[in-house]
LUMDODO-658367 format. One record per residue (C-alpha): z, x, y. Coordinates in nm, 4 decimals, always signed. Layout:
! LUMDODO-658367
+----------+----------+----------+
|        z |        x |        y |
+----------+----------+----------+
|        Z |        X |        Y |
...
+----------+----------+----------+
END
This chain:
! LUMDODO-658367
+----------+----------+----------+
|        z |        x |        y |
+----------+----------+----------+
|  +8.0808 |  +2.1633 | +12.5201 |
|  +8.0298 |  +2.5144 | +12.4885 |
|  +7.9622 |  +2.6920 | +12.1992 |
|  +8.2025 |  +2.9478 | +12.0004 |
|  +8.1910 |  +3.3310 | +12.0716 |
|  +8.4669 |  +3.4138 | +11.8523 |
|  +8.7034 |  +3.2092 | +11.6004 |
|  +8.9797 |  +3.3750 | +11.4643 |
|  +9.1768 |  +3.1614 | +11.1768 |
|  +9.5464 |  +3.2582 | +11.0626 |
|  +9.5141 |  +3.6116 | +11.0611 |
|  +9.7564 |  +3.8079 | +10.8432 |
|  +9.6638 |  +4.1936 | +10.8725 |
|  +9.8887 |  +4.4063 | +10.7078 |
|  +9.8958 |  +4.7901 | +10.8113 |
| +10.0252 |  +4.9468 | +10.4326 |
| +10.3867 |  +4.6937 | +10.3484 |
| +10.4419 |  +4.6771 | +10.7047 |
| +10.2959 |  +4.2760 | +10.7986 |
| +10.1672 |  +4.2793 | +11.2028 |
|  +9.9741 |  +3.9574 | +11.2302 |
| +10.1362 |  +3.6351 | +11.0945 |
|  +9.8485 |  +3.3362 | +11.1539 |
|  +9.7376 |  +3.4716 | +11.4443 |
|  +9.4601 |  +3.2224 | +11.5308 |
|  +9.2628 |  +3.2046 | +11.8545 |
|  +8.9125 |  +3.1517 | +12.0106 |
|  +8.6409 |  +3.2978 | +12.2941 |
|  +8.3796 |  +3.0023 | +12.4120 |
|  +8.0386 |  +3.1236 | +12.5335 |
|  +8.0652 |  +3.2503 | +12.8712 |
|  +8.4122 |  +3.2678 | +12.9272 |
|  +8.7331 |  +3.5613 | +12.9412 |
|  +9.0262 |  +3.4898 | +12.6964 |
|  +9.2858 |  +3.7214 | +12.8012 |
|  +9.4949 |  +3.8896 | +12.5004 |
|  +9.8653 |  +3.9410 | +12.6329 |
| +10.2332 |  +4.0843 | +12.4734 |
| +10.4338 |  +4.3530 | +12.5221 |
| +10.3571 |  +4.6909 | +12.3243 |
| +10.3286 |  +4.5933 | +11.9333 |
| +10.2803 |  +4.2342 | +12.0207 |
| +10.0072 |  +4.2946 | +11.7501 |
|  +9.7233 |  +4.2510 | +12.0621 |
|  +9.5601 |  +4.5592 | +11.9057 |
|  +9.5812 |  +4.4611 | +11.5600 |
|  +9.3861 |  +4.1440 | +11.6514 |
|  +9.1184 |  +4.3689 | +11.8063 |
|  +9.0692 |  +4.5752 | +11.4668 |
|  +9.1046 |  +4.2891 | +11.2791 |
|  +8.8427 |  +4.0560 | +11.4506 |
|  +8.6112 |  +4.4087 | +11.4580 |
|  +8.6142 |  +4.5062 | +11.1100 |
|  +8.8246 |  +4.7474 | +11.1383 |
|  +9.1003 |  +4.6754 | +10.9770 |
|  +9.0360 |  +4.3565 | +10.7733 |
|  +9.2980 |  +4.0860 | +10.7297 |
|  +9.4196 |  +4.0119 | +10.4091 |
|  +9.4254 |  +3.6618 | +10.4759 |
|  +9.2762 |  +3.3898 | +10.7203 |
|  +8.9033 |  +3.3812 | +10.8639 |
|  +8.6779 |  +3.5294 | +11.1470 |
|  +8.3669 |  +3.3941 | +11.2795 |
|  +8.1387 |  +3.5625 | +11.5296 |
|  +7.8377 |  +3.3108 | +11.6638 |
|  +7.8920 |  +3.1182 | +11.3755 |
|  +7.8702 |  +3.4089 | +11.1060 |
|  +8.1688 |  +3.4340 | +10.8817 |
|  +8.2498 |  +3.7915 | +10.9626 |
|  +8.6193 |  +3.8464 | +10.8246 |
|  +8.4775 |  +4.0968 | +10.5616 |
|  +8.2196 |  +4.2471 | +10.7408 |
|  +8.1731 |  +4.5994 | +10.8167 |
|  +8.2387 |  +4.7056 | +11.2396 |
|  +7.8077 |  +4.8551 | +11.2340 |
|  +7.7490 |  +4.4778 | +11.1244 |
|  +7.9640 |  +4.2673 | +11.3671 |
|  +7.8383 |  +4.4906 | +11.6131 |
|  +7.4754 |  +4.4126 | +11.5040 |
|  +7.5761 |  +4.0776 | +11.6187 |
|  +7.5990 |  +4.1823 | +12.0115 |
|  +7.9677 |  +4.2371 | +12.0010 |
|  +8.0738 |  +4.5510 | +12.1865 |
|  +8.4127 |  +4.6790 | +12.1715 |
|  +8.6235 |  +4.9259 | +12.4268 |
|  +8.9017 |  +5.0575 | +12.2207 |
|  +9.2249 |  +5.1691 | +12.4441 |
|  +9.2063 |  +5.5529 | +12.5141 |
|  +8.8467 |  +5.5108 | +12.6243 |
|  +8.6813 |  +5.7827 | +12.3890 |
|  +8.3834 |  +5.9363 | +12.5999 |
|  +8.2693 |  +6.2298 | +12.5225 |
|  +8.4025 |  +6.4834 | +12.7139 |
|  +8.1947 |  +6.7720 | +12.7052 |
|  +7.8644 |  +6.5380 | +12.8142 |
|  +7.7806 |  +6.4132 | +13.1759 |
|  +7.7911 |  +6.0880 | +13.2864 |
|  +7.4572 |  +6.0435 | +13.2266 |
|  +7.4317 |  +6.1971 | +12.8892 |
|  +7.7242 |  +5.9783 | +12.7877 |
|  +7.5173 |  +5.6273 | +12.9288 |
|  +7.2356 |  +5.7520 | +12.7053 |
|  +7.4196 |  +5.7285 | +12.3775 |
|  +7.4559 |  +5.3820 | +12.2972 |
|  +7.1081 |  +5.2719 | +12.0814 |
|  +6.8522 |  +5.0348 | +12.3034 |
|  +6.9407 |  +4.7102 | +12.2351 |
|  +6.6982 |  +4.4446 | +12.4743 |
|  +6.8666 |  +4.3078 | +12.7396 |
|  +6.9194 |  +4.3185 | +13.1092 |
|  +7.1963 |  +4.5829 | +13.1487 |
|  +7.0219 |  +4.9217 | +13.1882 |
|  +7.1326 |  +5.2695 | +13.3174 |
|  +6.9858 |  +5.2026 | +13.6513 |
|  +7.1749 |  +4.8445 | +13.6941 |
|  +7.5101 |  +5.0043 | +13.5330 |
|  +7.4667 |  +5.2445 | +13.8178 |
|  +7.4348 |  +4.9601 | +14.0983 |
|  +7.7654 |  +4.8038 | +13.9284 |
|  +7.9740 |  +5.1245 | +13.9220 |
|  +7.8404 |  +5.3422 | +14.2296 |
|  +8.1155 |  +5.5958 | +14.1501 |
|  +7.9265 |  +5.6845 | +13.8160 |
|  +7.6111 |  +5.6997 | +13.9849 |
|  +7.8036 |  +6.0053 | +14.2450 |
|  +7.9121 |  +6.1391 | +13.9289 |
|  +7.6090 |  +6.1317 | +13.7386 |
|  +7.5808 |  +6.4938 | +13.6622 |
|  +8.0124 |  +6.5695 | +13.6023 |
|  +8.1438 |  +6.5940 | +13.2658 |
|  +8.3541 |  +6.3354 | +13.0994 |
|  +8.6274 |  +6.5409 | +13.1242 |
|  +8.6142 |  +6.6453 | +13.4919 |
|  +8.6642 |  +6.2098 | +13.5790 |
|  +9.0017 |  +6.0515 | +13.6701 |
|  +9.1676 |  +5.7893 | +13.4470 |
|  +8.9401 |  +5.5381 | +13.6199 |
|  +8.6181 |  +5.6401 | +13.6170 |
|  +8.6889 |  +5.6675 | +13.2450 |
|  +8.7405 |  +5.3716 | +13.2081 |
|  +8.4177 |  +5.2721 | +13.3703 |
|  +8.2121 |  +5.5052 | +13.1555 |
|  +8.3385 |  +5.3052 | +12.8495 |
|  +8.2832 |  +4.9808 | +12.9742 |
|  +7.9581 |  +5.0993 | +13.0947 |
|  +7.8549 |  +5.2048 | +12.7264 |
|  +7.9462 |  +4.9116 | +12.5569 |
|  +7.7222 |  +4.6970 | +12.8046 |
|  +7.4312 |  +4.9061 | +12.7548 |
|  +7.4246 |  +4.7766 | +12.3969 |
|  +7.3392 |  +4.4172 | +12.5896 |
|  +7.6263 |  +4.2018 | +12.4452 |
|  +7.7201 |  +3.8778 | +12.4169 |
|  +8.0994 |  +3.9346 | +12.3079 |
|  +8.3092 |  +4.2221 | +12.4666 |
|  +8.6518 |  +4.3438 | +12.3387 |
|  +8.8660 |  +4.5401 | +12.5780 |
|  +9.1404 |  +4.7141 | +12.4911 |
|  +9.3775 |  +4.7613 | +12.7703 |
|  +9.1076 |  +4.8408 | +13.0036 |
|  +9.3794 |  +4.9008 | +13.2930 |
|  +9.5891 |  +5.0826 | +13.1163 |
|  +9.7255 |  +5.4344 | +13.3559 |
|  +9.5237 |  +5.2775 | +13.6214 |
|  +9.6426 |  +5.2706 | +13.9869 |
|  +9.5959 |  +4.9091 | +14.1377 |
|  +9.2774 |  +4.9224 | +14.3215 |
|  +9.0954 |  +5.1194 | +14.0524 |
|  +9.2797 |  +4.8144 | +13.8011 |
|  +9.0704 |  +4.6016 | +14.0616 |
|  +8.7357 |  +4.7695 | +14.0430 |
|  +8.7712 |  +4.7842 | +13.6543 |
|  +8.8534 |  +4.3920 | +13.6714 |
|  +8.5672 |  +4.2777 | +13.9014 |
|  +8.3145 |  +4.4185 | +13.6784 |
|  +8.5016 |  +4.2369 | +13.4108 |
|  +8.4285 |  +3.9122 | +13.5718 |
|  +8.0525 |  +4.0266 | +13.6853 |
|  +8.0071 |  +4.0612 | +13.3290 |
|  +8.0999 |  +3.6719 | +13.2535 |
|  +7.8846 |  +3.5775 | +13.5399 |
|  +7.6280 |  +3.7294 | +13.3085 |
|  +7.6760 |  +3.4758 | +13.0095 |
|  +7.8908 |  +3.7365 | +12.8613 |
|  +8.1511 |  +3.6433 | +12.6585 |
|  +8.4913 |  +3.8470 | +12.6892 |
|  +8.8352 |  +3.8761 | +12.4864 |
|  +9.0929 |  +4.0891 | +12.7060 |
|  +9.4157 |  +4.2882 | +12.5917 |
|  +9.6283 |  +4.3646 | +12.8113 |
|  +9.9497 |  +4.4592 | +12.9602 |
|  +9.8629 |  +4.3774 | +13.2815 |
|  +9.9589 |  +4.0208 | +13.3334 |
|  +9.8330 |  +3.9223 | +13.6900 |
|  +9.5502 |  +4.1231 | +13.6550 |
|  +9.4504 |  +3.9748 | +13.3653 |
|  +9.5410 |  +3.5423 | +13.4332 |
|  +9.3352 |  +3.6385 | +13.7619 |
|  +8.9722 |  +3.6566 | +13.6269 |
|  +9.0500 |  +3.4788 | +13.2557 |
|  +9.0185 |  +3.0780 | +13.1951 |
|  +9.2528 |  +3.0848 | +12.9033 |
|  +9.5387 |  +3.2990 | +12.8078 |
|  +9.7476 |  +3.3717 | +12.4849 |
| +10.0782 |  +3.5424 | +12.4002 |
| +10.1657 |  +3.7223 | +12.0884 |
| +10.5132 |  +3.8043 | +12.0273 |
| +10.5891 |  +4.0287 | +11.6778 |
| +10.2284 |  +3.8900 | +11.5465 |
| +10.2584 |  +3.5497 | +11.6387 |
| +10.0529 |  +3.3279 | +11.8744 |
| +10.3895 |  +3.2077 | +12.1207 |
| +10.1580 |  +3.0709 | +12.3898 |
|  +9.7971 |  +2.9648 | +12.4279 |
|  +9.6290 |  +2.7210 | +12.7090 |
|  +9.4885 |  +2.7672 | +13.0752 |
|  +9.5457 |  +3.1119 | +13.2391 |
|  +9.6084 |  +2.9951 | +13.5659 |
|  +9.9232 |  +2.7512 | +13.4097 |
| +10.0495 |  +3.0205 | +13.2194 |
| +10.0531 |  +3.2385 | +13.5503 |
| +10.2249 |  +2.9336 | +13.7451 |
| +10.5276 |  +2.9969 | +13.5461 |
| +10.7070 |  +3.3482 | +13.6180 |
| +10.9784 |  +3.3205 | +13.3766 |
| +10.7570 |  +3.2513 | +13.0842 |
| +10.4878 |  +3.5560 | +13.2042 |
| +10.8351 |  +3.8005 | +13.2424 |
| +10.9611 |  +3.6781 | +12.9362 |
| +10.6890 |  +3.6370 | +12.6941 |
| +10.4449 |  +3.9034 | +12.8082 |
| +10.6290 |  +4.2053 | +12.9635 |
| +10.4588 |  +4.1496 | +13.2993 |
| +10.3741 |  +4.4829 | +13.4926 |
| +10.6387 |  +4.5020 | +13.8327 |
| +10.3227 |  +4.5858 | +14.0177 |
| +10.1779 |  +4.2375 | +14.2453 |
|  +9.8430 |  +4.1704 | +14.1827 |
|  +9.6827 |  +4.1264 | +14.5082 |
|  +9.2859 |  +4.0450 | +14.4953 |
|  +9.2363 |  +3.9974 | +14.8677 |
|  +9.3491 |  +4.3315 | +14.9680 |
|  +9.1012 |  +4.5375 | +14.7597 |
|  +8.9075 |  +4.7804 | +14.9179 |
|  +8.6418 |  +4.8250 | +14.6163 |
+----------+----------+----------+
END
């Protein structure tokens, strides 16, 4: 049986008086994608921060590869090989593609500029444009491209498809999956519900904090009044074969 990535333990994280998580408990095996889903303050963010350090629960546990993490500090978790895309995408807009890519610290490992480059030939075109002068997608890229220089072995992604049209949602999403085919282990929020039951093995469902549905991704997707109801599905289909990526 594989081992954990990630165990999350009734989470309560409070933001001031106002209570977001209620118990949220959940859990990433080695090698596989966990997909994150609700509608907008589900609390799907609030796990994020809370399972990063960066906003600590006030009650329940996290463990990261087996380290009891719930108090830890983000530099530390991270330490651990967790890398973490936070929704908005934060690159540096005033340095190149390539400037951006050499930011992260070395961390040993096989991802390096030249093989991030092979995986997203639309950075390599862009090598030498400014963060600023990308679209929405190639964003997106950039980030996910940073946090896989730092080698992990658990990723976080925030609503990676978020503004995204439908083939760049694709793109984004196959390197997703390339990553798991590299033993990387991956927790996904999103909004995107086909996109995201598409390339994940297990799904869950917060509604107002609370852990409504958790099992096999593909099940969960079976069942279109459950995914409209419980996780605010996008109206746009989800259509792998016709990508032209």
């Amino acid at each position: 049986m594989s081992q954990m990535a990630l165990e999350a333990e009734s989470l309560h994280t409070f933001y001031s008086k106002s209570h977001i998580l209620h118990g949220v408990s959940l859990e990433v095996r080695e090698g596989e994608i966990v997909a994150l889903l609700g509608r907008n303050g589900a609390g799907k963010t609030t796990t994020l921060r809370s399972v990063m350090g960066l906003t600590h629960a006030r009650e329940g546990a996290v463990r990261i590869f087996g380290h009891a993490t719930t108090d830890w500090q983000p530099y530390r978790i991270a330490a651990l090989g967790v890398g973490y895309v936070p929704e908005g995408r934060r690159i540096f807009a005033n340095l190149s593609v390539e400037e951006n890519l050499k930011v992260p610290m070395d961390r040993k490992g096989p991802w390096t500029i030249g093989r991030i480059y092979e995986l997203f030939p639309r950075l390599a075109q862009r090598k030498a444009n400014k963060g600023r002068q990308l679209s929405g997608g190639e964003q997106e890229m950039l980030a996910i491209a940073r946090a896989l220089l730092l080698n992990p072995k658990l990723l976080l992604l925030d609503e990676p498809s978020q503004g995204l049209a439908p083939l760049i949602v694709q793109e984004v999403f196959r390197v997703v999956a390339a990553a798991r085919q590299q033993g990387i282990s991956v927790l996904l929020v999103e909004q995107n519900v086909r996109a995201a039951v598409e390339i994940a093995d297990r799904a869950y469902v917060l509604d107002d904090g609370r852990v409504v549905y958790s099992g096999d991704a593909a099940e969960f997707a079976k069942d279109e009044e459950r995914v409209r109801a419980l996780a605010g599905a996008s109206a746009e289909s989800w259509e792998p074969e016709a990508a032209a990526v």
